[in-house]
C-alpha positions as semicolon CSV with decimal commas, in nm:
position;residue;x (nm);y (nm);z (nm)
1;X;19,098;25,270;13,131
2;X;19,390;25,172;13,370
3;X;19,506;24,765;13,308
4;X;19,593;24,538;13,539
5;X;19,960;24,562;13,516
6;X;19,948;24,944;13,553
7;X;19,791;24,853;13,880
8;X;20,050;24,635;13,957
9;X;20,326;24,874;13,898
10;X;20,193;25,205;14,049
11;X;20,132;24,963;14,371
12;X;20,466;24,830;14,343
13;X;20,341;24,475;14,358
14;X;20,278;24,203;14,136
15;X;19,985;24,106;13,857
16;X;19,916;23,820;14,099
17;X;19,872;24,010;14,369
18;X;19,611;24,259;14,223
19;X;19,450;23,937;14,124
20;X;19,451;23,795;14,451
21;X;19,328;24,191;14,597
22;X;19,004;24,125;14,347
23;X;18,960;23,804;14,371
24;X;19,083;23,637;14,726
25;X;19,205;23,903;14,926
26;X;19,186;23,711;15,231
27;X;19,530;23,524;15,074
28;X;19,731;23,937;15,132
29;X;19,842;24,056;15,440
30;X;19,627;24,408;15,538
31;X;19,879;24,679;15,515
32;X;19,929;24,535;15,099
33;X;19,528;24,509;15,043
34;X;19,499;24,876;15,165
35;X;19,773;24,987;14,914
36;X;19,643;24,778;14,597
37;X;19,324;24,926;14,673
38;X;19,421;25,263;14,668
39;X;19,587;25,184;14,323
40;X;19,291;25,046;14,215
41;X;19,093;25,383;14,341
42;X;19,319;25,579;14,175
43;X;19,344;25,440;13,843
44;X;18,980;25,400;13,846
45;X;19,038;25,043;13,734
46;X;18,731;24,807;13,655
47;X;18,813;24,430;13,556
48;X;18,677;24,263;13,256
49;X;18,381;24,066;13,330
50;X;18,365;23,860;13,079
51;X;18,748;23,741;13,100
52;X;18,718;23,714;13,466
53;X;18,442;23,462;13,465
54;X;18,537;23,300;13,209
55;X;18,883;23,237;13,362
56;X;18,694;23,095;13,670
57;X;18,324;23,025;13,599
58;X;18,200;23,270;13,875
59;X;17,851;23,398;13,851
60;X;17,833;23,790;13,851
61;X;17,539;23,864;13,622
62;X;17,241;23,698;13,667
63;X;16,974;23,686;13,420
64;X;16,621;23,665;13,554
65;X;16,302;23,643;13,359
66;X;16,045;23,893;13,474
67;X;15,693;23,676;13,512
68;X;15,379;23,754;13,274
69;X;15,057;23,744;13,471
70;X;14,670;23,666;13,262
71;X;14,488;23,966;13,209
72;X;14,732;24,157;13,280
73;X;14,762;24,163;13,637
74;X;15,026;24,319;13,848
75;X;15,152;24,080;14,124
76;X;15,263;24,274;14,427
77;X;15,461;24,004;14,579
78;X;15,649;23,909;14,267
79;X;15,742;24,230;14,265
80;X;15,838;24,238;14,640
81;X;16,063;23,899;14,544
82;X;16,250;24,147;14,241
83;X;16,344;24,394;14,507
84;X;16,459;24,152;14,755
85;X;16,672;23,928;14,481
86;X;16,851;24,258;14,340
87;X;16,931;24,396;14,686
88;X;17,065;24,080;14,742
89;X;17,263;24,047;14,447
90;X;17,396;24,383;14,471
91;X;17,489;24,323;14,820
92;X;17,737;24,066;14,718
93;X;17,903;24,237;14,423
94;X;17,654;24,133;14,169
95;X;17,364;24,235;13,978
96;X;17,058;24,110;13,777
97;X;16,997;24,131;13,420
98;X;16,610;24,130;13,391
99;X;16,481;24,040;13,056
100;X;16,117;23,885;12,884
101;X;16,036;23,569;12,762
102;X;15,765;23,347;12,619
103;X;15,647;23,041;12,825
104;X;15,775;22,697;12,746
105;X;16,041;22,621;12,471
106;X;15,954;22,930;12,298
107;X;16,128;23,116;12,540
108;X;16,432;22,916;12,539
109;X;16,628;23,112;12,235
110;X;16,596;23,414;12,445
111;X;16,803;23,186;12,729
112;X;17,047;23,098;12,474
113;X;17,109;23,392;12,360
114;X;17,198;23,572;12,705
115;X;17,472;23,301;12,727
116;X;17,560;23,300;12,424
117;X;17,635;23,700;12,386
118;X;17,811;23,633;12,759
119;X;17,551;23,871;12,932
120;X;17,481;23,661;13,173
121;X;17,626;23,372;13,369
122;X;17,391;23,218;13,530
123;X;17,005;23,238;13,601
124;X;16,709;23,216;13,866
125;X;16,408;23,074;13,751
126;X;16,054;23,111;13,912
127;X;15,716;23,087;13,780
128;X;15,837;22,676;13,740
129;X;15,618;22,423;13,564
130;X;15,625;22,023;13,516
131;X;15,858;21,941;13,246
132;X;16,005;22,254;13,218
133;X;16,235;22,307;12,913
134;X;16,461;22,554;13,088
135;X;16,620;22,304;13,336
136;X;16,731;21,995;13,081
137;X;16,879;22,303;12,881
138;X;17,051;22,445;13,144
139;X;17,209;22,172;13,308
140;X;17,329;21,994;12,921
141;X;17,515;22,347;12,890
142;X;17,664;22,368;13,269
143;X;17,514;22,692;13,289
144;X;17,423;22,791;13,648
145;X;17,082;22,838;13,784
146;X;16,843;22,765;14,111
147;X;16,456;22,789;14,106
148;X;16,221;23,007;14,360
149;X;15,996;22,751;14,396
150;X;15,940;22,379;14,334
151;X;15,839;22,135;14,002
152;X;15,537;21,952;14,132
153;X;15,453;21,648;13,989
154;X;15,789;21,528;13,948
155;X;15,940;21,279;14,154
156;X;16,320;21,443;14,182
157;X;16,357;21,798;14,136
158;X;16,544;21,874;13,826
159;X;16,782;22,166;14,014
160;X;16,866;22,330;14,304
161;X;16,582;22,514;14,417
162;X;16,438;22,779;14,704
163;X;16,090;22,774;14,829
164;X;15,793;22,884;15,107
165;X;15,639;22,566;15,311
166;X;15,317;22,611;15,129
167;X;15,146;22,363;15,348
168;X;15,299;22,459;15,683
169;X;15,171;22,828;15,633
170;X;14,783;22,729;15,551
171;X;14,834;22,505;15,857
172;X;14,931;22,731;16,119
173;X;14,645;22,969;15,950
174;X;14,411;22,686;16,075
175;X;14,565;22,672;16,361
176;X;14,529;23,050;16,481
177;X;14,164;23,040;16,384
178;X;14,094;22,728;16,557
179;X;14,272;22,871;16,870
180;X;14,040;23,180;16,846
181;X;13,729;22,926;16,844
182;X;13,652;22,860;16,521
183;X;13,509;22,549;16,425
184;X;13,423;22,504;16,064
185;X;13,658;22,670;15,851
186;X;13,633;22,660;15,472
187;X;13,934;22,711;15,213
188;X;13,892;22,915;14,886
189;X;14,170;22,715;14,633
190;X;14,246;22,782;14,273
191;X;14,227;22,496;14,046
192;X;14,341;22,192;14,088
193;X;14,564;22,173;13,788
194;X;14,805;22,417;14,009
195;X;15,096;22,164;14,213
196;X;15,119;22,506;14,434
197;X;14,744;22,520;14,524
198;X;14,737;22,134;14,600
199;X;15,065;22,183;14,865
200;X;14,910;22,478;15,009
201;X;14,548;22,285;15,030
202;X;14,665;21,939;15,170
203;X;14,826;22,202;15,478
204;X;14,470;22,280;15,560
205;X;14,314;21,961;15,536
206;X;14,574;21,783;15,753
207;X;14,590;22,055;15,975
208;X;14,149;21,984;16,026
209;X;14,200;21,648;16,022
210;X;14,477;21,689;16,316
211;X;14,225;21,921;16,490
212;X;13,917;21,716;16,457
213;X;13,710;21,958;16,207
214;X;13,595;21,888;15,922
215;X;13,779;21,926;15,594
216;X;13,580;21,766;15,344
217;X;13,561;21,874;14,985
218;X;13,237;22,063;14,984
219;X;13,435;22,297;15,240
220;X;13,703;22,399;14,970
221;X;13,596;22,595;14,646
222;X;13,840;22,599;14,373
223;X;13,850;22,925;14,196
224;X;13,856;22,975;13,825
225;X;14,124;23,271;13,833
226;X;14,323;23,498;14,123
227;X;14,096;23,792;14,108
228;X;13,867;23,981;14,414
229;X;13,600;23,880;14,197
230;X;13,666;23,500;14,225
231;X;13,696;23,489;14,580
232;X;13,384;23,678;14,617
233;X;13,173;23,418;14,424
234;X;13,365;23,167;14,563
235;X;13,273;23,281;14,922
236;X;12,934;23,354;14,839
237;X;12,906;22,973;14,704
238;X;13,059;22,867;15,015
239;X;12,823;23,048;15,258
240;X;12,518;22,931;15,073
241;X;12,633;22,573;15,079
242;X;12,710;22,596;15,398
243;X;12,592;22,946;15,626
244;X;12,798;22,767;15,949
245;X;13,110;22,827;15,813
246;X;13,298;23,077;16,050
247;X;13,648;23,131;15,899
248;X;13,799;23,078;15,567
249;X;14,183;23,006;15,479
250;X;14,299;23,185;15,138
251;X;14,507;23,052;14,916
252;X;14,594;23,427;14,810
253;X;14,578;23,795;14,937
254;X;14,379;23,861;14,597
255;X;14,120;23,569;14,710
256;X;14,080;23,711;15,047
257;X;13,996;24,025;14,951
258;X;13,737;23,902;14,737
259;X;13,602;23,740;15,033
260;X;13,582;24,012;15,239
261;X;13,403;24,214;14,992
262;X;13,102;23,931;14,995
263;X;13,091;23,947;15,398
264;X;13,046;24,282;15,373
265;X;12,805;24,290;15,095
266;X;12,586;24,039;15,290
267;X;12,684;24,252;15,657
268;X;12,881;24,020;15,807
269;X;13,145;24,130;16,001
270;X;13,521;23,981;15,899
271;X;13,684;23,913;16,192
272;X;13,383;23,880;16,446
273;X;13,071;23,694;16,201
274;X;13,362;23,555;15,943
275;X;13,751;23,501;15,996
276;X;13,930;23,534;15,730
277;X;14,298;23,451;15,621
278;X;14,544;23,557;15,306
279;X;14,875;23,435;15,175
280;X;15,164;23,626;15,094
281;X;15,103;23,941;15,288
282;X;15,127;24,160;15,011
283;X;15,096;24,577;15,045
284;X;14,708;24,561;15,019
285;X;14,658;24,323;15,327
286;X;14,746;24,618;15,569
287;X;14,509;24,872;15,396
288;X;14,215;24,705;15,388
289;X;13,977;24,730;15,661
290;X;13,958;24,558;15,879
291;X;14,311;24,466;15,800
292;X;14,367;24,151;15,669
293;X;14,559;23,850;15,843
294;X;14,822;23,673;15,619
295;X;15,090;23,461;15,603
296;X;15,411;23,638;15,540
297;X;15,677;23,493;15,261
298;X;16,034;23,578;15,387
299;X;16,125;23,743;15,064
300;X;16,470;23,886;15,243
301;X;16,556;23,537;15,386
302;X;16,467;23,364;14,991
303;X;16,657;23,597;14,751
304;X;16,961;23,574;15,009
305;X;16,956;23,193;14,944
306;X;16,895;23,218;14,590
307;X;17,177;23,384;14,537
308;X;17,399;23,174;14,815
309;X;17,323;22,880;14,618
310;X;17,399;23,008;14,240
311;X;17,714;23,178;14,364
312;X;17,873;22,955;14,530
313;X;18,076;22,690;14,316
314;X;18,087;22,394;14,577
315;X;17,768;22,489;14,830
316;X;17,814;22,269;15,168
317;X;17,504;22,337;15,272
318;X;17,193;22,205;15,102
319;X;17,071;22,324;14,774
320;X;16,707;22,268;14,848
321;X;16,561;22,491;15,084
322;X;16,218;22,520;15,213
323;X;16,182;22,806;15,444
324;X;15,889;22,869;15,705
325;X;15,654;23,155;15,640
326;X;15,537;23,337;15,952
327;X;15,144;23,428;16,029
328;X;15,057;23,810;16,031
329;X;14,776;23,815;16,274
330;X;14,539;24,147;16,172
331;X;14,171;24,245;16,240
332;X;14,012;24,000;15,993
333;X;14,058;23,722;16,181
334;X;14,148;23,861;16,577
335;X;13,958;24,155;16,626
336;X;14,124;24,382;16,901
């Protein structure tokens, strides 16, 4: 493999300037980046990682840890997010290093050990909890990382983070079905140990309140676990306890679908008898029939600031950033 001062010399300029070519080549004139770059073509040079960052703390591998679901589940949208963050990643020169890990401080060796080996240089978290270990670790070792998604019940954030306006979404969900006359609209939730389901719920209720309809807690069933089958007992508890309701905000695509599998069981019509609303848009909203409205996560738009934030050593913009998720209006809820 070629070195950096045989670059140099079959471009007839010096180590710096290579360096700069790699590194800042906004600092050489055109006509000199063209001709180191042909060098560095030629030779089929590749620069050592691990010195390079180490020389100037940049972040070119990231280490991400790929989420465990219960029961095995497969989460589409997670998976939507991978796609998104490693197209992003690669986009700017860099790439992700996905790996496994145990919840809580169990997983934290397998952290260390990334560093530690120099496989990684820095890290996006997700799948966040209260008093996560990760963060305190992180920042005592000045090792880079930003979160997808808040730490509820905390009152600071412990790092730079990247998230959906939970709340905002579920309220504009209300909003569409209200403007398409609906008047009593019930929420399927999961339980209320989750900080997520309690942002995402409180956008409903305000959003009622705001509208005049009611949003008491008989109206919103808290589900024991994100499966079809939850949000079909769910809705079937909710229509028994209360047969007026006429639309019902999701909490997830998985919840939804349970839901419209109980109007149908009991021949109601989603969309005309029932509205119904998802979250997160995933692959099976579009399938189903009728087609399921849902609110859309900008998973582009959130890797692309994930990886803004982690790779840039002095950010002048703001390092936490909620983004707006946009309503996908589909047959469940707006019949054409």
């Amino acid at each position: 493999m070629a070195t950096l001062k045989q670059v140099a010399a079959h471009a007839e300029v010096s180590v710096q300037t290579v360096s700069n070519a790699l590194n800042a080549p906004h600092r050489l004139r055109p006509d000199t980046l063209q001709r180191v770059t042909r060098s560095i073509e030629l030779l089929n040079y590749r620069p050592n990682r691990n010195a390079r960052s180490l020389r100037t703390s940049a972040v070119e591998l990231i280490g991400y840890c790929v989420p465990s679901w219960p029961h095995g589940q497969v989460h589409l949208v997670m998976d939507q997010f991978l796609h998104a963050l490693c197209t992003s990643a690669e986009s700017s020169g860099r790439h992700i290093l996905l790996f496994t890990a145990p919840v809580g401080v169990e997983g934290m060796p397998v952290y260390e050990d990334l560093h530690a080996r120099r496989l990684v240089d820095g890290f996006v978290l997700s799948q966040t909890e209260t008093h996560d270990p990760r963060h305190a670790w992180l920042k005592e070792q000045q090792i880079p990382f930003v979160s997808f998604g808040r730490v509820w019940e905390e009152s600071t954030q412990p790092g730079p983070w990247v998230d959906v306006d939970g709340a905002g979404g579920c309220a504009t969900a209300v909003q569409h079905l209200y403007d398409t006359g609906r008047r009593r609209i019930g929420f399927l939730s999961w339980p209320q140990t989750s900080g997520l389901a309690e942002n995402r719920l409180s956008g409903w209720r305000a959003r009622c309140g705001e509208l005049g309809l009611p949003n008491h807690d008989e109206l919103a069933v808290r589900c024991r676990a994100d499966t079809i089958d939850e949000g079909a007992r769910s809705t079937a508890e909710l229509l028994d306890a209360d047969p007026a309701i006429d639309a019902i905000v999701a909490i997830s695509d998985i919840l939804a679908l349970g839901a419209l599998r109980e109007l149908g069981r009991r021949g109601l019509v989603a969309g005309v008898d029932v509205a119904v609303t998802g979250f997160d848009d995933s692959p099976l909203a579009s399938v189903v029939s009728p087609a399921l409205t849902s609110i859309r996560q900008p998973m582009d738009e959130i890797a692309g600031e994930l990886i803004d934030i982690l790779t840039t050593p002095d950010p002048k913009g703001p390092t936490e950033r909620l983004l707006q998720p946009e309503l996908v209006v589909r047959g469940s809820s707006a019949p054409g």
